[in-house]
LUMGUZA-845780 format. One line per 4 residues: number of its first residue (from 1); their letters; for each residue x, y, z of N, C-alpha, C, CB. Coordinates in Angstrom, 1 decimal. Atoms other than C-alpha are relative to their C-alpha. Glycine has a CB too. Layout:
% LUMGUZA-845780
NUM = a = X:Y:Z:X:Y:Z:X:Y:Z:X:Y:Z; ...
***
This chain:
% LUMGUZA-845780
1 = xxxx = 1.1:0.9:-0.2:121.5:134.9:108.7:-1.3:0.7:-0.2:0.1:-0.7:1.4; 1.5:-0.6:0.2:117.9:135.5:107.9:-0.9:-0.9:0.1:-0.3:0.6:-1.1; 1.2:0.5:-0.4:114.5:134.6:108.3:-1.2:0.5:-0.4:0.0:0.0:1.3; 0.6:-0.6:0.9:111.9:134.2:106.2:-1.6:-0.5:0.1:0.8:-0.3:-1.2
5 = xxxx = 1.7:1.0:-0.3:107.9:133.7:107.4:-1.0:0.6:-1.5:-1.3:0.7:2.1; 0.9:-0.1:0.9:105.3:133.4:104.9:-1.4:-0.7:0.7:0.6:-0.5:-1.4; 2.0:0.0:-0.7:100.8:133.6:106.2:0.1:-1.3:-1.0:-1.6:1.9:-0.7; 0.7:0.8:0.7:99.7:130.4:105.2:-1.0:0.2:-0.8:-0.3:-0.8:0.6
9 = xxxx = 1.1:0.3:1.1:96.8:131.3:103.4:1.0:0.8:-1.1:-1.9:0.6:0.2; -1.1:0.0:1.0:99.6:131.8:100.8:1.2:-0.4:-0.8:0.1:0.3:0.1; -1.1:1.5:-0.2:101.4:128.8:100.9:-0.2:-0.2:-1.2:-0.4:-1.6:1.2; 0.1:0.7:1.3:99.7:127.7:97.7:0.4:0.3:-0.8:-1.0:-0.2:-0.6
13 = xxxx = -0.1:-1.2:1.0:100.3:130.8:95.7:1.7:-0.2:0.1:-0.7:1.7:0.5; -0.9:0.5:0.2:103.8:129.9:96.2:0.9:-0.9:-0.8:-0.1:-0.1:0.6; -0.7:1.2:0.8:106.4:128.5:93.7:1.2:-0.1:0.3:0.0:0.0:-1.5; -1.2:0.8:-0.4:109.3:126.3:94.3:0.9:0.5:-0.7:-0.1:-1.5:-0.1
17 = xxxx = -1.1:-0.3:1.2:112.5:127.5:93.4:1.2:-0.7:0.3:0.4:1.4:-0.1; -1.0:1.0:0.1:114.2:124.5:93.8:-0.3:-0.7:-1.2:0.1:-0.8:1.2; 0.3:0.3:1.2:114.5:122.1:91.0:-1.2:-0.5:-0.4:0.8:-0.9:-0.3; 1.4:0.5:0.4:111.3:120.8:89.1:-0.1:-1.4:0.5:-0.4:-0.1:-1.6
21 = xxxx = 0.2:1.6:-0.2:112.0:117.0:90.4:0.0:0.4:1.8:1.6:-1.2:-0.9; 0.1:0.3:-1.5:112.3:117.9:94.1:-1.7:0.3:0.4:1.1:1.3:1.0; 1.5:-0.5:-0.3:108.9:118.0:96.2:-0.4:1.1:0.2:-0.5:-0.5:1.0; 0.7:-1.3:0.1:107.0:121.0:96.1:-1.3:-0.1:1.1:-0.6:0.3:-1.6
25 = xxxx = 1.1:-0.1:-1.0:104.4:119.9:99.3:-0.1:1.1:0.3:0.0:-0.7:1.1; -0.1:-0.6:-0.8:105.5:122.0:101.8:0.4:1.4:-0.3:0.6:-0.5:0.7; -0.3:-1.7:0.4:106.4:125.7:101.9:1.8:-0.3:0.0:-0.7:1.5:1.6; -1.5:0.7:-0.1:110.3:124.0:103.1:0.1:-0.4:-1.0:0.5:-1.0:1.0
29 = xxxx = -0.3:0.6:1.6:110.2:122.2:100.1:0.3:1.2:-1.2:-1.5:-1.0:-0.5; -0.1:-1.1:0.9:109.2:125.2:98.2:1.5:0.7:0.0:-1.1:1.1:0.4; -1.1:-1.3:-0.1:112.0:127.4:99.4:1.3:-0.5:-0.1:0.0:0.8:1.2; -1.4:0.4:-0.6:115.0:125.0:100.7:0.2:-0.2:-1.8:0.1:-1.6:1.4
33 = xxxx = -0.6:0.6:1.4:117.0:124.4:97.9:0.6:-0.9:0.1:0.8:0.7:-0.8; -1.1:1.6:-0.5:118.2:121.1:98.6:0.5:-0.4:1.2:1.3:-0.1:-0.6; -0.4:0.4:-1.0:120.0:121.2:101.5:0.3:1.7:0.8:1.2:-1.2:-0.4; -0.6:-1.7:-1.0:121.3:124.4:104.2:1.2:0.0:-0.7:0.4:0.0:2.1
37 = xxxx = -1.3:-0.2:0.0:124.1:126.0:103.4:1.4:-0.3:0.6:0.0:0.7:0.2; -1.2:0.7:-1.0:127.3:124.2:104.2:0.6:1.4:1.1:1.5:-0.6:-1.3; -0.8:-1.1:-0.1:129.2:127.5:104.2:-1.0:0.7:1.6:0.0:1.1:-1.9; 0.7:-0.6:-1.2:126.4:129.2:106.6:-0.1:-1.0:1.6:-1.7:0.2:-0.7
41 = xxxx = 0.0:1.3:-1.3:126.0:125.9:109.1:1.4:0.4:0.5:-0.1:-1.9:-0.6; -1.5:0.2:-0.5:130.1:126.0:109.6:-0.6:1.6:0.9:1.7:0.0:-1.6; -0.2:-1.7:-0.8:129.6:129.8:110.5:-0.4:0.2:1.6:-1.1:1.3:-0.8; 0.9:-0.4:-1.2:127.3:129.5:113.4:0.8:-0.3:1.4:-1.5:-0.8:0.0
45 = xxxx = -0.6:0.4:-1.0:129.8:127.9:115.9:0.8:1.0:0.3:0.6:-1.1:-0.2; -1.0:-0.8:-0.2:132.1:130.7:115.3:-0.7:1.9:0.3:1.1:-0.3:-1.5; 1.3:-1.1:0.1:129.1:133.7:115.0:-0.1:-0.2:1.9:-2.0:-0.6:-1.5; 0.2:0.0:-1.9:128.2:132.3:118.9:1.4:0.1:0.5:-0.9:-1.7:0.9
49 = xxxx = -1.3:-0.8:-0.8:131.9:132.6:119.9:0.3:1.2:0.2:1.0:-0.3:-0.4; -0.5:-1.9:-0.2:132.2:136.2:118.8:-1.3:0.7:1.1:-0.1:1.1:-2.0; 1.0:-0.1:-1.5:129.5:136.7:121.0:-0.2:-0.1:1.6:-0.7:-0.6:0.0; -0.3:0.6:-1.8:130.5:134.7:124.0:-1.4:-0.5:0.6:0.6:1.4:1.3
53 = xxxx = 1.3:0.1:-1.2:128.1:134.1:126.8:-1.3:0.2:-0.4:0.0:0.9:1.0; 0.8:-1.1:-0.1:126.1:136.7:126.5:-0.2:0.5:-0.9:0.3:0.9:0.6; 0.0:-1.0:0.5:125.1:138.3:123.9:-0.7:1.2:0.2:-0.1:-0.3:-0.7; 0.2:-1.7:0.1:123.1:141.2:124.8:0.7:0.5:0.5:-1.0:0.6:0.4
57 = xxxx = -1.5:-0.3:-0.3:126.5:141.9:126.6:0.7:0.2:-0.9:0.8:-0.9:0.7; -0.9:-0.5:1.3:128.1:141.9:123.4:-0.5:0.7:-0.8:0.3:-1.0:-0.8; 0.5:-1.4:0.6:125.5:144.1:121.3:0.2:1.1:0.5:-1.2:0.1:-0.1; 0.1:-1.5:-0.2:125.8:146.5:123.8:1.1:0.4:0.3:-0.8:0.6:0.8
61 = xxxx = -1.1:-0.6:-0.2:129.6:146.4:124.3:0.1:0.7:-1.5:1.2:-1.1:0.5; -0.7:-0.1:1.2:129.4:146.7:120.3:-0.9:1.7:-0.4:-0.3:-1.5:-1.2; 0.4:-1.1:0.6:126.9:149.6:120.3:0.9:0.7:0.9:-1.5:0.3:-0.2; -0.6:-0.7:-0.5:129.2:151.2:122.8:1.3:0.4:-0.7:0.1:-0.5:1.2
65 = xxxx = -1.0:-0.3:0.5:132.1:151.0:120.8:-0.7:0.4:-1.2:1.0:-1.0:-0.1; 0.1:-0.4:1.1:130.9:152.1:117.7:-1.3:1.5:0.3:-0.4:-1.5:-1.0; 0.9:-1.7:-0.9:128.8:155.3:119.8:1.9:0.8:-0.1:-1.0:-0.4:2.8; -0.6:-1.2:0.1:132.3:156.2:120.3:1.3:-0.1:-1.5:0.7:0.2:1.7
69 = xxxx = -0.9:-0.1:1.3:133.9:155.6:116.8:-0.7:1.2:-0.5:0.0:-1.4:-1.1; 0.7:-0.8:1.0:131.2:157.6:115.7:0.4:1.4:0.6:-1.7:-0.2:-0.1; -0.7:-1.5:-0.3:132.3:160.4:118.2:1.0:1.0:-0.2:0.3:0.1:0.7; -1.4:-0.1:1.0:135.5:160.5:116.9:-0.2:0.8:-1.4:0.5:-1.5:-0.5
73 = xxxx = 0.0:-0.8:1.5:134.5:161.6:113.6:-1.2:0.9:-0.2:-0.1:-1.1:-1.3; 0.8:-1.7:-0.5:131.5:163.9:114.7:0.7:1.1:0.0:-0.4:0.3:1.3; -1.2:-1.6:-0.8:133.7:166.1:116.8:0.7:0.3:-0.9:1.3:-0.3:1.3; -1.0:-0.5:0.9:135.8:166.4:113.6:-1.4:0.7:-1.0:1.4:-1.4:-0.7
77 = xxxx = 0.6:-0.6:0.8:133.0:167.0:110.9:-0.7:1.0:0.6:-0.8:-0.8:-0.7; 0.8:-0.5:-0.2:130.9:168.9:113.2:0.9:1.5:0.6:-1.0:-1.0:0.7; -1.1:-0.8:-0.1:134.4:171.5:114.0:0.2:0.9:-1.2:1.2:-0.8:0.2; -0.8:-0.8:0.6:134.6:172.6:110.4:-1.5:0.6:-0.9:1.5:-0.8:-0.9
81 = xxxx = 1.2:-0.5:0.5:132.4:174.9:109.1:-0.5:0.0:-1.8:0.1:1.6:0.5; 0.1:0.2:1.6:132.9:174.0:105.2:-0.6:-1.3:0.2:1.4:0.0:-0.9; 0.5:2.2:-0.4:130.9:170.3:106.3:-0.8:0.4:0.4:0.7:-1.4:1.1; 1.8:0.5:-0.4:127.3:169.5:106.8:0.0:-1.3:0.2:-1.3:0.0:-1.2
85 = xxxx = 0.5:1.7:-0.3:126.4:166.4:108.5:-1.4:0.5:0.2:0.7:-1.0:1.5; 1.2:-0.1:-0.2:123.3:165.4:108.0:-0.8:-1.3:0.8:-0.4:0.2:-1.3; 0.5:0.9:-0.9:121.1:163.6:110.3:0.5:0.2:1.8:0.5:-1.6:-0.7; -0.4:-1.0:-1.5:121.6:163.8:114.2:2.0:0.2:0.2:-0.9:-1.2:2.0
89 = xxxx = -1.0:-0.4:-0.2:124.7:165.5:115.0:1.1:-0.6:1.3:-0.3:1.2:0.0; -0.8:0.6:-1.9:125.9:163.5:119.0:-0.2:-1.3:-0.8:-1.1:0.1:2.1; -0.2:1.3:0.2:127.0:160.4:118.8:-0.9:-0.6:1.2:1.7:-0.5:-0.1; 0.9:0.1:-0.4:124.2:158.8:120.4:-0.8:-1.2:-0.1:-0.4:0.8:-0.2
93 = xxxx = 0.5:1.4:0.7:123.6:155.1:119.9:-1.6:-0.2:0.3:0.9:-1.5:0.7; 1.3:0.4:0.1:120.0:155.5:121.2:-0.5:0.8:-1.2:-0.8:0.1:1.3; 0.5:-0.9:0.8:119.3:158.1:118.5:0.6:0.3:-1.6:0.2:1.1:0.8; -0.6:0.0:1.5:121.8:157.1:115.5:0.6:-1.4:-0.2:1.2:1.2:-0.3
97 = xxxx = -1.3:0.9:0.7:123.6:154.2:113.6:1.1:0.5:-0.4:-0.2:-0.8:-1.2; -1.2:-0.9:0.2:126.9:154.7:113.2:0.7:0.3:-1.9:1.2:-1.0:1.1; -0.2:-0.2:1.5:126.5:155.3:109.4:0.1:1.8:0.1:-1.5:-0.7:-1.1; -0.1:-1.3:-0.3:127.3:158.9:109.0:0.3:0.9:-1.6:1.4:0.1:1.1
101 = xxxx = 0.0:-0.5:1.9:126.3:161.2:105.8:0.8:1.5:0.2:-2.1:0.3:-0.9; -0.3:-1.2:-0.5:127.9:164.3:105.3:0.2:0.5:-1.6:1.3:0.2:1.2; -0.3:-0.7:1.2:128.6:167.1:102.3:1.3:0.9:0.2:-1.3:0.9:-0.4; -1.3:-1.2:-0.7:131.6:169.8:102.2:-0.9:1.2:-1.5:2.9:-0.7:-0.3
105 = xxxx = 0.4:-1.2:0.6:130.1:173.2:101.1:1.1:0.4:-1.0:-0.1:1.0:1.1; -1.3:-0.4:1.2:133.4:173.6:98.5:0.1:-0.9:-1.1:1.6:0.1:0.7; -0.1:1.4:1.2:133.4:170.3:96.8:-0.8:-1.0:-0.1:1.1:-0.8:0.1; 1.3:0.8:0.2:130.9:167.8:95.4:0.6:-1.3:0.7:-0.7:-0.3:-1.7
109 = xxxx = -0.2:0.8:-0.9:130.6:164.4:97.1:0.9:-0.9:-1.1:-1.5:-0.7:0.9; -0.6:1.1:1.1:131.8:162.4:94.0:1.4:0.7:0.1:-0.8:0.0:-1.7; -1.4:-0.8:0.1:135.0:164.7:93.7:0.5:-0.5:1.7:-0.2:2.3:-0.3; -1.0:0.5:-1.6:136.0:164.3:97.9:-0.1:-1.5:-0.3:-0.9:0.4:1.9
113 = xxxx = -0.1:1.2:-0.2:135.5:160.9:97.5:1.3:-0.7:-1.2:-1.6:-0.5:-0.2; -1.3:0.1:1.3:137.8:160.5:94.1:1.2:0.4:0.4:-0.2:0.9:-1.2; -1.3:-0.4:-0.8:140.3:162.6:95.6:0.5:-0.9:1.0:0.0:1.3:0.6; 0.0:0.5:-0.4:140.2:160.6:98.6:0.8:-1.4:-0.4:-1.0:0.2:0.2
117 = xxxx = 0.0:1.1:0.3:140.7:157.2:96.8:1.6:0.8:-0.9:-1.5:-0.7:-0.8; -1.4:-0.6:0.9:143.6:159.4:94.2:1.3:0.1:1.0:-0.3:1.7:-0.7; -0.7:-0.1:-1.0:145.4:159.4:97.6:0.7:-1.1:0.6:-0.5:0.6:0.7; -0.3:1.5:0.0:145.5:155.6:97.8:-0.9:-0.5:1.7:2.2:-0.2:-0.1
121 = xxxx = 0.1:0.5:-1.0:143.9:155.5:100.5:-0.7:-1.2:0.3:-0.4:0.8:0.6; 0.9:1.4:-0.1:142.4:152.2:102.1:-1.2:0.2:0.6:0.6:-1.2:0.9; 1.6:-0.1:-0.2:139.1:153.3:103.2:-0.5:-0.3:-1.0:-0.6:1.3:0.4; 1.2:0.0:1.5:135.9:152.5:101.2:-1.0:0.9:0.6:-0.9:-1.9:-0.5
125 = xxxx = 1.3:-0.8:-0.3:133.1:155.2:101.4:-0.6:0.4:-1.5:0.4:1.5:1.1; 0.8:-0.5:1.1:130.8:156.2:99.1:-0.8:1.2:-0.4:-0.7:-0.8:-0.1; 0.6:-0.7:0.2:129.0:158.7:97.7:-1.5:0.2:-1.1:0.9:0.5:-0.1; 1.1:0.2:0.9:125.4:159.3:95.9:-1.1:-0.1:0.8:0.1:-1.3:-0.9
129 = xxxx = 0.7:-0.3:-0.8:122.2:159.1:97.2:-0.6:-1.5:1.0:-1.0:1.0:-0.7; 0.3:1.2:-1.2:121.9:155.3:98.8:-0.9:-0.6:-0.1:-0.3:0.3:1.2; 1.4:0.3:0.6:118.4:154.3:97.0:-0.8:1.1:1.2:-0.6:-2.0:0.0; 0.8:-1.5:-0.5:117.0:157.6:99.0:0.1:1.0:-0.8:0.3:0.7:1.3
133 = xxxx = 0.2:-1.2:0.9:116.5:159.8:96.1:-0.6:1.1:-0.1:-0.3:-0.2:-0.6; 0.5:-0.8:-0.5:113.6:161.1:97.1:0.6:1.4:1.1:-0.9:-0.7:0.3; -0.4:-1.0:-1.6:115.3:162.2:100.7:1.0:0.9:-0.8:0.9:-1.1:1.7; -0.9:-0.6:0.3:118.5:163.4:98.8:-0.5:1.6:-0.8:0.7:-1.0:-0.7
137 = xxxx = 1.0:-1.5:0.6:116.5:165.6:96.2:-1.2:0.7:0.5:-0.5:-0.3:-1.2; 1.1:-0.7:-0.4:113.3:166.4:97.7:-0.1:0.9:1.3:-0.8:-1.0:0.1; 0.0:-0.3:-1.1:113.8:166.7:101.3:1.7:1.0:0.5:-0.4:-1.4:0.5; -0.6:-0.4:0.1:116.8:167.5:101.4:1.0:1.1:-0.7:0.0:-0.6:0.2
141 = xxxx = -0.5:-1.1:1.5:117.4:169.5:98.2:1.4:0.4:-0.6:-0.4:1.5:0.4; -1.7:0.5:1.0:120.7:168.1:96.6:-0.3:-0.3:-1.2:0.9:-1.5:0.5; 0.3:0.5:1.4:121.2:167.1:93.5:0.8:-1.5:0.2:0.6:1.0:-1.4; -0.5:1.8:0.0:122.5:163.5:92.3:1.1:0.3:0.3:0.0:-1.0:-1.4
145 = xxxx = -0.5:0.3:-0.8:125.2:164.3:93.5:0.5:-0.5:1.7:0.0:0.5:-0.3; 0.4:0.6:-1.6:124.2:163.6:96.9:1.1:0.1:0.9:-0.4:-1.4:0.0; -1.4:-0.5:-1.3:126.5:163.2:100.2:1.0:-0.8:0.0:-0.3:0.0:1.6; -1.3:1.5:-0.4:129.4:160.9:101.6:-0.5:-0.5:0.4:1.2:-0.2:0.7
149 = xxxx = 0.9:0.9:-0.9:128.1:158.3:103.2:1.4:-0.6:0.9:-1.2:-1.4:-1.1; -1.0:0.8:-0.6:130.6:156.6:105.5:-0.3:-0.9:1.2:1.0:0.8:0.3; 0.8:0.9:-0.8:129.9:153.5:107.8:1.4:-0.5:1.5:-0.4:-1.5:-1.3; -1.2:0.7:-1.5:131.8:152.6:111.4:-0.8:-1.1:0.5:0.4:1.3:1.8
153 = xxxx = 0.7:1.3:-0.4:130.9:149.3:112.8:0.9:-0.4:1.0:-0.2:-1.2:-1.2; -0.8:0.5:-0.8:132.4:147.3:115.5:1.1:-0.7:-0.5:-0.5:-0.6:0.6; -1.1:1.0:0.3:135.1:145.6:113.6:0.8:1.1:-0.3:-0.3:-1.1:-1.2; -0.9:-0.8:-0.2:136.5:149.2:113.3:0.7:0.2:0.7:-0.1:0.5:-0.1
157 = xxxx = -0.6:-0.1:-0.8:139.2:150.9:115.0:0.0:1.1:0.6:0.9:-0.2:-0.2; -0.3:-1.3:0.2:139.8:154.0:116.6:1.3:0.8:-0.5:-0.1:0.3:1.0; -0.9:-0.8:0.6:143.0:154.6:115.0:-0.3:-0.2:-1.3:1.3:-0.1:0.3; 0.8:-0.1:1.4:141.0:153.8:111.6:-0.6:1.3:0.0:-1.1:-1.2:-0.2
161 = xxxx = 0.6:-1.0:0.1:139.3:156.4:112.2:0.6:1.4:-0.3:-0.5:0.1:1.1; -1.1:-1.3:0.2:141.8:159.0:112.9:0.2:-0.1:-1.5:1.7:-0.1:0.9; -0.2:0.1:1.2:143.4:157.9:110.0:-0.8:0.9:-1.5:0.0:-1.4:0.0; 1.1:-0.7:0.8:140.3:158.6:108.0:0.1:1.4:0.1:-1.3:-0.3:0.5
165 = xxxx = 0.0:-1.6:0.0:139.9:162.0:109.3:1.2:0.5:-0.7:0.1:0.6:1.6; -1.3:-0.8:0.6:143.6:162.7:108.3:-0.2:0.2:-1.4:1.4:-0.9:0.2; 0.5:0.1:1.3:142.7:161.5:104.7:-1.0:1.3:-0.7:-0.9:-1.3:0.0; 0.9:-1.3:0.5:139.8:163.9:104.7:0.5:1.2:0.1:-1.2:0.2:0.7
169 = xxxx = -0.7:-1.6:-0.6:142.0:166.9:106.1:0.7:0.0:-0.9:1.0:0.2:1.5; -0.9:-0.3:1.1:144.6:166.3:102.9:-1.3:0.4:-0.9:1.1:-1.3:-0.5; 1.3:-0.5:0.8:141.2:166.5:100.8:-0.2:1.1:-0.3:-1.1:-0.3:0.5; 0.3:-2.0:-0.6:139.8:169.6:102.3:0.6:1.1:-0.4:0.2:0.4:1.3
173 = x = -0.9:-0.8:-0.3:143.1:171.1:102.1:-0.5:1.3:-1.5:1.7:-0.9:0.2
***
């Protein structure tokens, strides 16, 4: 779901990208394309159930769980001394998302990641620099090669995780 304001004194400058026969008054006019999303409308009944009650009870059961997915795979990258994580090192939901970059000092990110996948595994992670190019090359001083990137969210598991690690440990090997 999203949300999209636009300053009126820029309403005019605005063009409709709905068809040429619908009205073009309003800024709604401009933008709606006909009608809402069926597909999106259905969702919302089921979006507030996964939620429940409460939801800032549920963001923060979800940043709690995914503080400690991310611990999980800290404590492992941050154990082997052929691995760089980059960005803060504690799992730390006031101080990180549980996106997690890292490099291995022996092998490029494109190669662990290939191997990775040559193993069949069902993870998806990626590698490259993320549209941060600058950060990858400048600041950081990589080349296009760039790092792993890998993402934990609440719909993860903790034995997804392991798993993962295991994957990376045949890698490494």
């Amino acid at each position: 779901m999203s949300m999209l304001y636009v300053n009126e004194r820029v309403h005019s400058e605005v063009e409709s990208l709905a068809h040429y026969f619908n009205p073009s008054d309003t800024l709604s006019d401009k933008l709606g394309l006909a009608a809402g999303s069926y597909e999106m409308v259905a969702s919302i009944p089921a979006i507030a159930s996964y939620f429940g009650a409460d939801p800032k009870e549920a963001w923060k059961s979800i940043a709690q769980h995914e503080e400690t997915l991310q611990k999980i795979l800290l404590d492992f990258l941050n154990s082997r001394d052929d691995l760089v994580v980059y960005g803060e090192t504690i799992a730390d939901s006031s101080k990180r998302l549980p996106v997690i970059s890292f490099k291995s000092k022996k092998m490029g990110s494109k190669e662990m990641v290939q191997k990775a996948l040559e193993l069949d595994s069902r993870f998806g992670f990626k590698y490259g620099h993320f549209y941060s190019k600058r950060l990858i090359n400048e600041v950081l001083g990589l080349d296009d090669d760039g790092i792993v990137r890998v993402s934990l969210v609440h719909y993860n598991t903790e034995v997804e995780v392991h798993e993962f690690i295991e994957v990376l440990k045949k890698v490494l090997e």
